[in-house]
C-alpha positions in Angstrom: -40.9 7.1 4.1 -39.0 5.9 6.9 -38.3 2.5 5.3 -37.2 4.2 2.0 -34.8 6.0 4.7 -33.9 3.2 6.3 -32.7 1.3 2.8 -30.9 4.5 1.8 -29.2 4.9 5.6 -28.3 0.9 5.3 -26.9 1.1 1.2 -24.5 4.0 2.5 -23.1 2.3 5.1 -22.6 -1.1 2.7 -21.0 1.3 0.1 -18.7 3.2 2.6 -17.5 -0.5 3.8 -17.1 -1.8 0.3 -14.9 1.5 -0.1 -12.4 0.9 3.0 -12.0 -3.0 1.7 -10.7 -1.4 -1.7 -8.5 0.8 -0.6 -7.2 -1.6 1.9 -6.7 -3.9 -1.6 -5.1 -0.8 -3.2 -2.5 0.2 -0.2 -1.9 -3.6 -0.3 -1.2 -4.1 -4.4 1.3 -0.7 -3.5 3.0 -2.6 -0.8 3.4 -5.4 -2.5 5.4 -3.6 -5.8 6.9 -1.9 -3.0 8.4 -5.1 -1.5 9.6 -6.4 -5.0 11.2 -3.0 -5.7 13.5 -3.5 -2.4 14.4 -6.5 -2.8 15.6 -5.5 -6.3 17.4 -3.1 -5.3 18.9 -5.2 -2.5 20.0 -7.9 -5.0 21.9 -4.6 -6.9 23.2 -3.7 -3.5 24.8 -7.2 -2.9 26.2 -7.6 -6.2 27.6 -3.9 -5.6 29.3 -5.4 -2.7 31.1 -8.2 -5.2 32.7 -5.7 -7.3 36.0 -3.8 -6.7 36.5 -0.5 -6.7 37.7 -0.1 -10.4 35.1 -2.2 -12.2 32.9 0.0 -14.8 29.3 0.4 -13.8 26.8 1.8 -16.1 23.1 3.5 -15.6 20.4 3.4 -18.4 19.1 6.7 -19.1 16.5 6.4 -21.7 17.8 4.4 -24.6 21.7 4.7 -23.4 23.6 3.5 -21.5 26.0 6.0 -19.4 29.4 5.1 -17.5 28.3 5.9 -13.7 31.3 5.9 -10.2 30.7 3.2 -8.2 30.3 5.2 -5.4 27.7 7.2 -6.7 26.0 4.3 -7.9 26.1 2.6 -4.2 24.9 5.9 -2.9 22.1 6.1 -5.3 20.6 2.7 -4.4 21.4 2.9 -0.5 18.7 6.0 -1.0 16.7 4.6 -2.9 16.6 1.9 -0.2 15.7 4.3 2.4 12.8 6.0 0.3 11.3 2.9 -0.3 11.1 1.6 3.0 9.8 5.0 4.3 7.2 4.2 1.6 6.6 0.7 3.0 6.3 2.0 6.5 3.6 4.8 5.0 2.0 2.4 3.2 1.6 -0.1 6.4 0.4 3.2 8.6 -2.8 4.2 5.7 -3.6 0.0 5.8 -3.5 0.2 9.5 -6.0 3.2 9.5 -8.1 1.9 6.3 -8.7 -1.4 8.3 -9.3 0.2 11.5 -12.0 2.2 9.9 -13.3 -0.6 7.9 -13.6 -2.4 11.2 -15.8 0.8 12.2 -18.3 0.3 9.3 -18.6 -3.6 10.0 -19.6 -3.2 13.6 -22.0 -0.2 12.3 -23.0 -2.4 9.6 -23.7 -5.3 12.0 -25.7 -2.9 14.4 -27.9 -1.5 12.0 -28.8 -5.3 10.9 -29.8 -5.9 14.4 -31.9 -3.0 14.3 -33.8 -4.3 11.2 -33.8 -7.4 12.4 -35.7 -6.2 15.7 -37.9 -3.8 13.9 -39.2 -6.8 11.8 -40.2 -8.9 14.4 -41.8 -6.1 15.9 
């Protein structure tokens, strides 16, 4: 009985580790189409920056395309630069805590194999 506990104790703790290192890869894969999005939008934001104040800038909605202010436009991607680095900055905080626990479940994971270890050579 107890080593039929002691598998089940020790296959929790692997799964609960393999969990953290997937989320970890998750919050990372977000990150990463995070980073592409801003620079994207920074690329729009220089080229904004290029264009006077009369030149005709259009938005695709759906299949059309519709005539958009420039200021508006400017305005638009300045908050969408600021909502995705508060998303970046999120994102960073839950890989910070993911790894942190992950780090938790290695040293547990680690402990317990010492404990088996010791019990067999008892």
């Amino acid at each position: 009985m107890a080593d039929v506990a002691t598998q089940s104790a020790y296959e929790k703790l692997t799964e609960e580790f393999r969990n953290t290192q997937s989320d970890i890869s998750s919050f990372i894969e977000a990150r990463q189409k995070l980073e592409s999005q801003i620079q994207e939008n920074k690329i729009v934001q220089k080229e904004f920056s290029i264009l006077d104040d009369h030149s005709k800038i259009y938005k695709l909605i759906g299949p059309v395309l519709v005539p958009q202010d420039k200021g508006e436009a400017v305005m638009n991607v300045d908050k969408r630069l600021e909502f995705i680095e508060s998303e970046i900055k999120r994102i960073e905080g839950q890989i910070n805590d993911t790894r942190a626990k992950s780090e938790k479940k290695r040293a547990e994971l680690i402990s317990f194999q010492a404990q088996l270890q010791e019990k067999a050579r008892s």
